[in-house]
Steps between C-alpha positions, in 0.01 A plus 500: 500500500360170509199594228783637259695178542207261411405741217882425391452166527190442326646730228846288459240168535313609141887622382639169528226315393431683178847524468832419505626824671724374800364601836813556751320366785249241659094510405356282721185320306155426562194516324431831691777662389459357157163651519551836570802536298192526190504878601883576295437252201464806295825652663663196407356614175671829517799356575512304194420753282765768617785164442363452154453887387813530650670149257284698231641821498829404532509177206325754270816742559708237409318277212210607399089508612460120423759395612419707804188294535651160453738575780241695754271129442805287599562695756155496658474119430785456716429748710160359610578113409225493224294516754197609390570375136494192666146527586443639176604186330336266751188706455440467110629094564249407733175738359602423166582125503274424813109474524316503874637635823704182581673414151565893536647501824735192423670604189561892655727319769686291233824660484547376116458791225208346221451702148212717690702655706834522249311696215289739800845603637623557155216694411525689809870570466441578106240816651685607796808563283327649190298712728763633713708561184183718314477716828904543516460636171213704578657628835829403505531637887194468637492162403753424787181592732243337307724187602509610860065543509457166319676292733342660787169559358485105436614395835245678615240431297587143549493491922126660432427143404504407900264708549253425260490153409524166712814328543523149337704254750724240260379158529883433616523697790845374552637639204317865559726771488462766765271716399315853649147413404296682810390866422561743774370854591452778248806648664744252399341518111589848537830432609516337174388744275679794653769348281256515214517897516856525602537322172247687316679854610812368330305611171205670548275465221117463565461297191683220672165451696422304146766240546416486819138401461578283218705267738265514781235357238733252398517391833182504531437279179775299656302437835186391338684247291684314782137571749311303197758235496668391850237731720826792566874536423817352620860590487570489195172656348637819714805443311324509151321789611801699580653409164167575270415842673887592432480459173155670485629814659735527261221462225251720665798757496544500156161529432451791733793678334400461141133538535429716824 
């Protein structure tokens, strides 16, 4: 009884901090716990995804398929804070407006938006949309679980990045956020990507493996760049991850549909 309860725990622990989701009791915290709640950042994935194929399905009924979108974004912006758009913006601030680890560092913890980071979230927005729209029309209902497999695909994808690359400490350690940035055992990644296939048998298609690769090598584009820069990742270069290997699964769907 007492492993299930700490497995709840470290599973509400990555809920409410990805998330806005009340949890209707108590987490204690520590960096432990924070730690090991890595394993269900791709369930928190899942989670997401179900809420906004769920918004999806339902605004399409009502409106129409981009208006469907529009709604299913605002609702996962609020649902997740901007979280991870957050660290997308911060992200194309500081690499594109910064030059050396330390000038790097200080402008990803300024909390002010600068035209970097403005036109990469509008750019990011502008494909997320248009790509989700071009697969609604090409699959109008299994678009619902492409939705579902993106989100979780990312998150995973994303907490991958503690175990390959180095974890950057700010240069303001006082105004770190808590962060799991310690890689455990190959069971606990495997705890993570059992949500990978639960989402994957939501549509099986073996083409998917496509979109699929084409994130992981976006991530892995993605962990060069910040290794050749500040020597690992941080926060919010997780963040950016998450965001640009979303939209890529998307892409890489498409492609696999039309060409494959």
């Amino acid at each position: 009884m007492k492993a299930i309860k700490n497995e709840l725990i470290y599973f509400a622990t990555a809920l409410m901090f990805f998330t806005r989701i009340p949890v209707p009791f108590t987490i204690p915290y520590s960096s432990e716990i924070m730690n090991k709640s890595q394993k269900y950042f791709a369930w928190v994935g899942l989670v997401i995804g179900c809420i906004n194929a769920v918004v999806l399905y339902f605004s399409t009924m009502l409106f129409n398929l981009e208006i469907g979108i529009v709604l299913m974004m605002i609702s996962s912006v609020l649902l997740t804070g901007a979280f991870h758009e957050d660290g997308f913006t911060d992200m194309c601030d500081s690499f594109g407006g910064g030059y050396g680890k330390e000038k790097i560092l200080t402008i990803m913890k300024d909390s002010r938006v600068g035209a970097y980071g403005t036109i990469g979230i509008i750019l990011l927005f502008a494909l997320k949309f248009y790509g989700i729209q071009a697969l609604g029309m090409m699959a109008p209902v299994r678009v619902l679980g492409i939705i579902i497999l993106a989100h979780t695909v990312s998150r995973f994808i994303s907490g991958t990045m503690i175990y390959t690359h180095q974890y950057v400490t700010d240069i303001d350690v006082s105004k770190s956020k808590p962060l799991a940035n310690k890689p455990l055992d190959g069971m606990a990644l495997l705890v993570g990507f059992i949500s990978v296939l639960i989402a994957f048998a939501l549509i099986p298609d073996w083409r998917l493996i496509f979109a699929f690769a084409l994130a992981y090598l976006g991530k892995i584009y993605m962990g060069w760049y910040f290794k050749k820069h500040i020597g690992g990742y941080t926060g919010d270069c997780l963040g950016s991850v998450q965001q640009v290997c979303e939209v890529l699964f998307y892409l890489g769907t498409m492609i696999a549909w039309k060409f494959i």
